[in-house]
C-alpha positions in Angstrom: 0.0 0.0 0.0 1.6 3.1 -0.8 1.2 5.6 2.3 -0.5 8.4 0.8 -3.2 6.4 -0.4 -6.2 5.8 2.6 -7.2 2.3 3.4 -10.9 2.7 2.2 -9.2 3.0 -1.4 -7.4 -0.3 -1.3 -10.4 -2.2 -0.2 -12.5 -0.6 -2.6 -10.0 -1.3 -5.3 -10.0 -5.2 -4.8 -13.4 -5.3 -4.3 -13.7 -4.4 -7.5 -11.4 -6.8 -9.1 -12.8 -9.6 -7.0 -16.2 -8.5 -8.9 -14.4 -8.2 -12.4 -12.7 -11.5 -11.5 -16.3 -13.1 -11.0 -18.0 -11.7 -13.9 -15.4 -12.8 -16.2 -15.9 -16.4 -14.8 -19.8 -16.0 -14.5 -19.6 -14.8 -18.3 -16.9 -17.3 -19.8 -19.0 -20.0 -17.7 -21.8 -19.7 -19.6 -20.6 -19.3 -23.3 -18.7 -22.5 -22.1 -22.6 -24.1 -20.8 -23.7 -22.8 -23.9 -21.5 -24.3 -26.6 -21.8 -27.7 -24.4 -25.5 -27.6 -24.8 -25.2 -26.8 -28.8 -22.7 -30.0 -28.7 -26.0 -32.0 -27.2 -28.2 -30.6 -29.5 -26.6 -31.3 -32.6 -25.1 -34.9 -31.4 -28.8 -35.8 -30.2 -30.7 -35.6 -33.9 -28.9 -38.4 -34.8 -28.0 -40.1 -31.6 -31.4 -40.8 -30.2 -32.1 -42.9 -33.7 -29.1 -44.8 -32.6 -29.2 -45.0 -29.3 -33.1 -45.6 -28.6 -33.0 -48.0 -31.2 -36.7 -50.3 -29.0 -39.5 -50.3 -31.7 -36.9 -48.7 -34.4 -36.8 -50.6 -38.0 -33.0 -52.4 -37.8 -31.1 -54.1 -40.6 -28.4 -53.4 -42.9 -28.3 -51.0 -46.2 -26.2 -52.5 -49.3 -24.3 -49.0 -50.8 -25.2 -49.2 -54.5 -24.6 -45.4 -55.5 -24.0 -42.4 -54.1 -24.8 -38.8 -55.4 -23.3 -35.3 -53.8 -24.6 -35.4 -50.5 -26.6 -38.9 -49.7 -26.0 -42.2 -50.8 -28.6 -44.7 -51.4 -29.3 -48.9 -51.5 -31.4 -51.4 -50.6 -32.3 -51.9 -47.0 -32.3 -55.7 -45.5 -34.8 -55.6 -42.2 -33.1 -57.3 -39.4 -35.8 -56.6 -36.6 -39.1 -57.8 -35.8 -41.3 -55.9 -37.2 -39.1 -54.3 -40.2 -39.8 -54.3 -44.0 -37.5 -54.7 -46.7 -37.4 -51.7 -48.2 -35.7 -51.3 -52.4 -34.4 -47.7 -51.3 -33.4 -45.8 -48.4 -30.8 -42.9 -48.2 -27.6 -42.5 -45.7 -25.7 -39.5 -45.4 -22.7 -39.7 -48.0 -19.4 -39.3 -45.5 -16.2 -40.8 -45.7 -16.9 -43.3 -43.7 -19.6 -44.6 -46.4 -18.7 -46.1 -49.5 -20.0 -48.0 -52.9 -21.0 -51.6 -52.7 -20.1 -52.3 -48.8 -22.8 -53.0 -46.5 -23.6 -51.1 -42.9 -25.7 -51.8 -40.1 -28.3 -48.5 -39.9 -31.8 -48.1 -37.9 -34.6 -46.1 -39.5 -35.8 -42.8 -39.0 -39.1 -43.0 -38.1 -41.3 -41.7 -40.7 -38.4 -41.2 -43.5 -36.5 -43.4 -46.1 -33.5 -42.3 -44.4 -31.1 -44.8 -41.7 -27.8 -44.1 -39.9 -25.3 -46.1 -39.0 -25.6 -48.4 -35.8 -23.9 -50.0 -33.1 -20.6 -49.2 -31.4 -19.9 -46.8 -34.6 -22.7 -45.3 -34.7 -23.2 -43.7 -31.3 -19.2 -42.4 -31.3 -20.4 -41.0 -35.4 -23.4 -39.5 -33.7 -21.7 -37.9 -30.6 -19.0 -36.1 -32.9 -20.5 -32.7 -33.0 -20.3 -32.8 -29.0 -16.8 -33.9 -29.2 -16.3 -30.7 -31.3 -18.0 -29.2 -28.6 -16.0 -30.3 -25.9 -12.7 -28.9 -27.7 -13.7 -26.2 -28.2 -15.3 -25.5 -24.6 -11.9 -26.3 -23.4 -10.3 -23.4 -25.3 -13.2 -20.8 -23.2 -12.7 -22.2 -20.4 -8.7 -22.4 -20.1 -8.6 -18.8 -21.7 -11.6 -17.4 -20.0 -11.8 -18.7 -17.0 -8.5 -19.7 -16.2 -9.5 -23.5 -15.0 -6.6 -25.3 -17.3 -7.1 -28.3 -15.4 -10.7 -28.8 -16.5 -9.9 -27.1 -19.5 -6.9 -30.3 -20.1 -10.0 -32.8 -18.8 -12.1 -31.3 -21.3 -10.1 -31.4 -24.5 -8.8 -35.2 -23.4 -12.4 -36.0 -23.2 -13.1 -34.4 -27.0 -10.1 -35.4 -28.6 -10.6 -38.9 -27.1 -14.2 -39.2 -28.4 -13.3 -37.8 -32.1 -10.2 -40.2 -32.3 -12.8 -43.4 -31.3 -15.1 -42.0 -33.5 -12.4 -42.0 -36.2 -11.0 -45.1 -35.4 -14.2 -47.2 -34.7 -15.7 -46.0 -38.5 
């Protein structure tokens, strides 16, 4: 403290850094929250198809051609209750190619499937995996927690390598 300077001043002074110090946390935790929850949202439009899969059609798609964005063959029911169908549509990625043959589940109400099994669910779950990384970045920057920050990339980059790996 420098002598001139009254004691009211100091304590004034890191009261207000404690306050700055909190609303940079309380602000950097919720962006961090928030790009978690996108994560969730955009994993679980595929993921609840694959995970929930009780009362879902089951079977297997044959690739037989692929356009731009989708690619298309026929679909072989493996589930009680499932009908063959000549043509449903998966989403083209690299992971998907001519003439090999993938275990999918139905979206309800569609011609469309997505991949199933172990696969499937670590496919689905990438966009939260994104998520995760990227959380880790706000929160080591932002908030200064670089141990959670390290727990939350390791979880991210753990779940896009398995996801890479497993398709």
């Amino acid at each position: 403290m420098i002598p001139a300077m009254p004691a009211s001043a100091t304590t004034a002074r890191q009261a207000s850094v404690t306050a700055l110090r909190f609303g940079r946390v309380a602000a950097m935790g919720a962006v961090a929250v928030l790009i978690l929850f996108a994560g969730v949202w955009g994993s679980w439009g595929t993921a609840q198809h694959v995970m929930l899969t009780k009362g879902r059609e089951r079977g297997t798609i044959r690739v037989t051609g692929c356009a731009e964005d989708v690619c298309s063959g026929p679909f072989a029911p493996a589930s009680a209750g499932a009908g063959a169908r000549a043509r449903v549509e998966i989403a083209r990625t690299v992971a998907v190619r001519k003439g090999r043959t993938y275990d999918v589940v139905v979206k309800p109400g569609s011609a469309d499937v997505v991949r199933s099994g172990p696969a499937g669910v670590l496919y689905a779950w990438v966009p939260f995996g994104g998520a995760l990384l990227l959380a880790s970045v706000v929160v080591a920057g932002g908030m200064r927690w670089i141990r959670v920050a390290w727990a939350l990339a390791g979880a991210g980059a753990a779940l896009l390598t398995a996801a890479f790996v497993s398709l």
